[in-house]
Backbone as a chain_set.jsonl record, in Angstrom:
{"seq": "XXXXXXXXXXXXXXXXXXXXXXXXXXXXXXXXXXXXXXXXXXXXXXXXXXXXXXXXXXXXXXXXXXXXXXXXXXXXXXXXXXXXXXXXXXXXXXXXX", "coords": {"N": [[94.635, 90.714, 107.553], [92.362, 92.466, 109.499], [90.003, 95.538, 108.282], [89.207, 98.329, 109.375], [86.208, 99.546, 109.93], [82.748, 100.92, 110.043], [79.294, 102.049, 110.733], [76.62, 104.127, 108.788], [74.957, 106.902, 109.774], [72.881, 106.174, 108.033], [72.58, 103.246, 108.379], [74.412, 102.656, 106.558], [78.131, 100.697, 104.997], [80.625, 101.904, 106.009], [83.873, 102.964, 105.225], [86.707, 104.419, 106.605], [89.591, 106.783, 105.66], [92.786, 107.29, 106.362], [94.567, 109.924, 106.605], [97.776, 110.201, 105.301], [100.216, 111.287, 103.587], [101.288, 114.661, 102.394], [101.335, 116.074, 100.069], [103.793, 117.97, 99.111], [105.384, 119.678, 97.245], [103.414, 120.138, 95.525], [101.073, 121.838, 97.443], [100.02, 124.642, 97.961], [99.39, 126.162, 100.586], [97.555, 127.356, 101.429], [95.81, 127.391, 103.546], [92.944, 126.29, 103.616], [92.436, 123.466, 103.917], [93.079, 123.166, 106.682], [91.777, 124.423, 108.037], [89.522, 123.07, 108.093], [89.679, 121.042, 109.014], [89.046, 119.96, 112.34], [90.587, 118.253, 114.74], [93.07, 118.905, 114.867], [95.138, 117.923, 113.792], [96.742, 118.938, 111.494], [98.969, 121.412, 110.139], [101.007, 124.17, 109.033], [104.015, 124.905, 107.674], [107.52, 126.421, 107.28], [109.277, 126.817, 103.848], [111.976, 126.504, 102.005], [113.551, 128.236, 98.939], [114.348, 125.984, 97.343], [112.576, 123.966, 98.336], [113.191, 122.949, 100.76], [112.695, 122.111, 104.606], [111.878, 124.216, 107.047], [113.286, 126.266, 110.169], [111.277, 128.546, 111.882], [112.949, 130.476, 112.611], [114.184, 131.006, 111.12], [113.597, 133.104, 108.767], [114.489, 135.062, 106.856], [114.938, 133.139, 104.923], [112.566, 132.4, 103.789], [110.706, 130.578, 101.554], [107.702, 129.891, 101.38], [104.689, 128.639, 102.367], [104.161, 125.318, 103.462], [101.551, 122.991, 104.281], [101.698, 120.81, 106.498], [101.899, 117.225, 108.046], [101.107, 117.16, 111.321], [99.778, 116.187, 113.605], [98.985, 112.816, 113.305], [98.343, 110.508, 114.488], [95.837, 112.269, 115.162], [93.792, 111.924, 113.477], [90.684, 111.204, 111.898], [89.977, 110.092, 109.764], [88.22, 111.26, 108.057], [88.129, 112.253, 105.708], [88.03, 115.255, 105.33], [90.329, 116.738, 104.425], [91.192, 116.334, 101.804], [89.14, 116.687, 100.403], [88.747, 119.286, 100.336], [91.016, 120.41, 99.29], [92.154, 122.212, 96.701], [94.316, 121.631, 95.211], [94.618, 118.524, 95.142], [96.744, 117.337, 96.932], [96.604, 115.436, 99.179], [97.0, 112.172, 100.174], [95.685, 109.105, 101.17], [94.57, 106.328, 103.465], [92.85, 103.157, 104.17], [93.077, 102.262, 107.705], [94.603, 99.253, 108.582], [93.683, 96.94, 110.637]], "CA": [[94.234, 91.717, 108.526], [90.584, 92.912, 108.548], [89.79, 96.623, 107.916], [88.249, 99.392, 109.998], [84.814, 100.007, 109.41], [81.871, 101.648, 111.29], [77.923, 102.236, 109.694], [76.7, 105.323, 108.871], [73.223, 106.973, 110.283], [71.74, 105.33, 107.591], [73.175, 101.63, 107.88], [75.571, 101.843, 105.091], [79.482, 100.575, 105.666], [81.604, 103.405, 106.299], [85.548, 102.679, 106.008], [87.615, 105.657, 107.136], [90.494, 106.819, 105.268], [93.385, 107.976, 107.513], [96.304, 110.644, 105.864], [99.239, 109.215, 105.265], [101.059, 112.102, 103.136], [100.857, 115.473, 101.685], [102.563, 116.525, 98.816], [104.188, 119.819, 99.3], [105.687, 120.227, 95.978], [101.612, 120.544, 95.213], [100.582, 122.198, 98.138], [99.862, 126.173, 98.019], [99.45, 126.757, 101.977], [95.792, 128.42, 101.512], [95.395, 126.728, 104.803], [91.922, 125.393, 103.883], [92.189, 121.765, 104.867], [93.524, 122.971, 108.438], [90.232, 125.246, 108.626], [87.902, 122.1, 107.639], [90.196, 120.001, 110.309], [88.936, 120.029, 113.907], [90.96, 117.608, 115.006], [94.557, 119.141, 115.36], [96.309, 117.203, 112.561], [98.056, 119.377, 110.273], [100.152, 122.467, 110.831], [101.386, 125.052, 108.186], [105.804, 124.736, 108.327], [107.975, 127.097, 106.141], [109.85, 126.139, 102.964], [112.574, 127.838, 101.433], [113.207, 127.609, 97.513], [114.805, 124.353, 97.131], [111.65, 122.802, 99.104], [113.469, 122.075, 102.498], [111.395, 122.934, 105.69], [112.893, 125.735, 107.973], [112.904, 126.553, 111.24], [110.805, 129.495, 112.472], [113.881, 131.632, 113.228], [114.79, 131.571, 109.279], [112.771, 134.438, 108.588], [114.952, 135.54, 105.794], [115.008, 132.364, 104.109], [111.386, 131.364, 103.656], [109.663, 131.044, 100.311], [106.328, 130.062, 101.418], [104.599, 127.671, 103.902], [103.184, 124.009, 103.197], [100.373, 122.16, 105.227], [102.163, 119.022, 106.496], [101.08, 116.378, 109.222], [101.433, 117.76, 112.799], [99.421, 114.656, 114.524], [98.852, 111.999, 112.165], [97.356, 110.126, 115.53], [94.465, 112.6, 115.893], [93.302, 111.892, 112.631], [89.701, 110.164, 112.3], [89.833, 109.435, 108.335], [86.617, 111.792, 107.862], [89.043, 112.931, 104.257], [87.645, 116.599, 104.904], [91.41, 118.265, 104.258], [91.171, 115.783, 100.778], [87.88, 116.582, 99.103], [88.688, 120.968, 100.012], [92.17, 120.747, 98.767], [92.29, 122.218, 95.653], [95.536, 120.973, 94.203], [94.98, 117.371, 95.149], [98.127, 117.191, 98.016], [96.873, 114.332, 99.809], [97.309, 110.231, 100.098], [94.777, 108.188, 102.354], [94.864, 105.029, 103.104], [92.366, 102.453, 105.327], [93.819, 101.553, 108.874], [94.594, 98.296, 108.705], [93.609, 96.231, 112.328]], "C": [[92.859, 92.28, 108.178], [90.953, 94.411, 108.748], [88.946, 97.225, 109.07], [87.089, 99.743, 109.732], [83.834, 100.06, 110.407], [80.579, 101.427, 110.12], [77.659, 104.048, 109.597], [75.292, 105.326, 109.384], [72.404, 106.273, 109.514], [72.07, 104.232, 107.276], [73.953, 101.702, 106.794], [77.442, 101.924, 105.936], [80.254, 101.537, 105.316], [83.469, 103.321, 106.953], [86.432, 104.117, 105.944], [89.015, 105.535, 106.326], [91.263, 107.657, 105.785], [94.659, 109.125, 106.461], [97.236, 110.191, 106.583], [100.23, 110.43, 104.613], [100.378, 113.179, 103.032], [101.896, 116.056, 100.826], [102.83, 117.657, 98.836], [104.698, 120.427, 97.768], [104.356, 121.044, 95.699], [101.07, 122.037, 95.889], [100.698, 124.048, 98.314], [99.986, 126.725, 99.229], [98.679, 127.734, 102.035], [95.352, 128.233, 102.764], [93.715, 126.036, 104.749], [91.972, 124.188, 104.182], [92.579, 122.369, 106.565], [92.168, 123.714, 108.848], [89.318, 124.096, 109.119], [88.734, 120.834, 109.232], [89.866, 120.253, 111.434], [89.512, 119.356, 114.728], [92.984, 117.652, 115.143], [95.502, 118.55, 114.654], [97.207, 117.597, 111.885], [98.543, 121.034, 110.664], [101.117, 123.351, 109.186], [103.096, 125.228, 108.434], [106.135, 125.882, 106.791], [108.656, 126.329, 105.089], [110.894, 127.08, 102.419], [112.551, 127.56, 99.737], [113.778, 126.48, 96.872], [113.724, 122.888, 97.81], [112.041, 122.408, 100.283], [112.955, 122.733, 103.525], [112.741, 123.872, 106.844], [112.47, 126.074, 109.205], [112.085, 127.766, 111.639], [111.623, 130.62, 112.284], [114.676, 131.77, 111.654], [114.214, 132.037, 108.227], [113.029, 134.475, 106.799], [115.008, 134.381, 104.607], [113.388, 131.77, 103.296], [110.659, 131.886, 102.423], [108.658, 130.935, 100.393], [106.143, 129.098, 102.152], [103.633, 126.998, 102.991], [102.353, 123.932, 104.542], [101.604, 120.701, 105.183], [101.375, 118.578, 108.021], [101.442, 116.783, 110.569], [101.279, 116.634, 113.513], [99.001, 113.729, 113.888], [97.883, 111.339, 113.398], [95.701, 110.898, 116.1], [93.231, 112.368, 114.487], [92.151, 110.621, 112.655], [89.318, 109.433, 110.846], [88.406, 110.072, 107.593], [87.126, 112.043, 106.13], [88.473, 114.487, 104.136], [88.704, 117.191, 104.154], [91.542, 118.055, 102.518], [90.255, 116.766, 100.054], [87.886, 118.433, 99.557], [89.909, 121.2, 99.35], [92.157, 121.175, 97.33], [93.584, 122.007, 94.713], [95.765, 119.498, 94.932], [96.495, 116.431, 95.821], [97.719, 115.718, 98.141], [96.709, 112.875, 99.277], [96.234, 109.939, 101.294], [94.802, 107.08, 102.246], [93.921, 104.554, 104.76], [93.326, 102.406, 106.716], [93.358, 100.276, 108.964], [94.36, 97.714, 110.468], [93.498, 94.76, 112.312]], "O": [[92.353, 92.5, 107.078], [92.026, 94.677, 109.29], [88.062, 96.565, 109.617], [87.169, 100.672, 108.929], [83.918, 99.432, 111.463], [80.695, 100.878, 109.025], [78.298, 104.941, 110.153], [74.555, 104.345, 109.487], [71.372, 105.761, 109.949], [72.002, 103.9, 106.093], [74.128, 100.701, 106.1], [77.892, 102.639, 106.832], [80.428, 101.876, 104.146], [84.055, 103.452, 108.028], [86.624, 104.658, 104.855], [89.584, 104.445, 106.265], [90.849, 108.813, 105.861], [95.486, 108.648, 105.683], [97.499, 109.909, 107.752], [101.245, 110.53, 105.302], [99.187, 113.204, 103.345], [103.062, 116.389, 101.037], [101.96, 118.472, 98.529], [104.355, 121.522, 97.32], [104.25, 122.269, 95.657], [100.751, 123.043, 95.256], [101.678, 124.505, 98.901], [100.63, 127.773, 99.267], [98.929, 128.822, 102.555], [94.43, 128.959, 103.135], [93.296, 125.369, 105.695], [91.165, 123.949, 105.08], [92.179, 121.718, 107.531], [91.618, 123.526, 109.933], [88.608, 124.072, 110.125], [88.198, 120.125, 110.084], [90.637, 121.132, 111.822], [89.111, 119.653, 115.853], [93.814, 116.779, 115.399], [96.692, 118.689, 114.939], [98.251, 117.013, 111.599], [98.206, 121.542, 111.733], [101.832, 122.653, 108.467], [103.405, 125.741, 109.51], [105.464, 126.096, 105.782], [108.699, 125.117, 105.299], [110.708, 128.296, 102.382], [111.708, 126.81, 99.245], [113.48, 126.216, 95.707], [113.857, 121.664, 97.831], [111.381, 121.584, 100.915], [112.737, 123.939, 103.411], [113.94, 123.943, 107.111], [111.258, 126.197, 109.381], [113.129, 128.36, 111.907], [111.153, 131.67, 111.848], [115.56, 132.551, 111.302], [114.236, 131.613, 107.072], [112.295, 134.146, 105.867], [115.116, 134.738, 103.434], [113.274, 130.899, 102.434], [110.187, 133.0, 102.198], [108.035, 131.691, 99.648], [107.099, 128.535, 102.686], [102.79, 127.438, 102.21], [102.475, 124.615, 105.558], [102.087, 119.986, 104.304], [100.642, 119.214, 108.779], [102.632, 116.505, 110.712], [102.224, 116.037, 114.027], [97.817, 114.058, 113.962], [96.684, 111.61, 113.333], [94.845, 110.5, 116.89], [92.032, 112.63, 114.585], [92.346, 109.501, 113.128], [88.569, 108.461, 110.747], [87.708, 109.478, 106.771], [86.196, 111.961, 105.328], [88.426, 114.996, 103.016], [88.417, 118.036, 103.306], [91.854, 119.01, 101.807], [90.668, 117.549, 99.198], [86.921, 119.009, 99.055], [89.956, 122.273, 98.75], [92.147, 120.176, 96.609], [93.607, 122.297, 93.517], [96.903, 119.211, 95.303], [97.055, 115.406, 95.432], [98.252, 114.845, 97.458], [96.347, 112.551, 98.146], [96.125, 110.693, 102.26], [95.014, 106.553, 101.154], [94.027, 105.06, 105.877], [94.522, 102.577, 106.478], [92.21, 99.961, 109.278], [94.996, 98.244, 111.38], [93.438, 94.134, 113.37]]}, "num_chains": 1, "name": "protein.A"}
């Protein structure tokens, strides 16, 4: 399968790395990667203290909120939410075509 790749303004090859995970164990929920995202991808969910995600309406249960993937499809592989994360959450990976 060949690889995705574009140039950049100054002729060099430019392969896009798309998110694929984010590690919540890791993940603090500073919300900086969703700031640096323009693109509608990721989404702040609750957690309670065993790590399992929670509905909205379980107020009383929630220990703190991860960043996970909302639209994985709007994602353009730019790795902004990567290179601001300061505890190293995410996975990227080429799109294969």
């Amino acid at each position: 399968m060949a690889q995705l790749t574009s140039l950049t303004r100054g002729g060099l090859t430019w392969e896009p790395q798309f998110v694929q995970a984010i590690d919540k164990d890791k993940c603090i929920g500073c919300g900086r990667c969703f700031k640096v995202c323009g693109r509608n991808v990721l989404m702040l969910k609750p957690v309670n203290e065993d790590g399992e995600f929670l509905d909205d309406d379980e107020d009383d249960d929630i220990e703190r909120q991860v960043m996970t993937i909302f639209n994985l499809n709007n994602c353009i592989g730019c790795q902004a939410c990567s290179r601001i994360c300061p505890k190293n959450c995410y996975t990227h990976a080429p799109l294969a075509v």
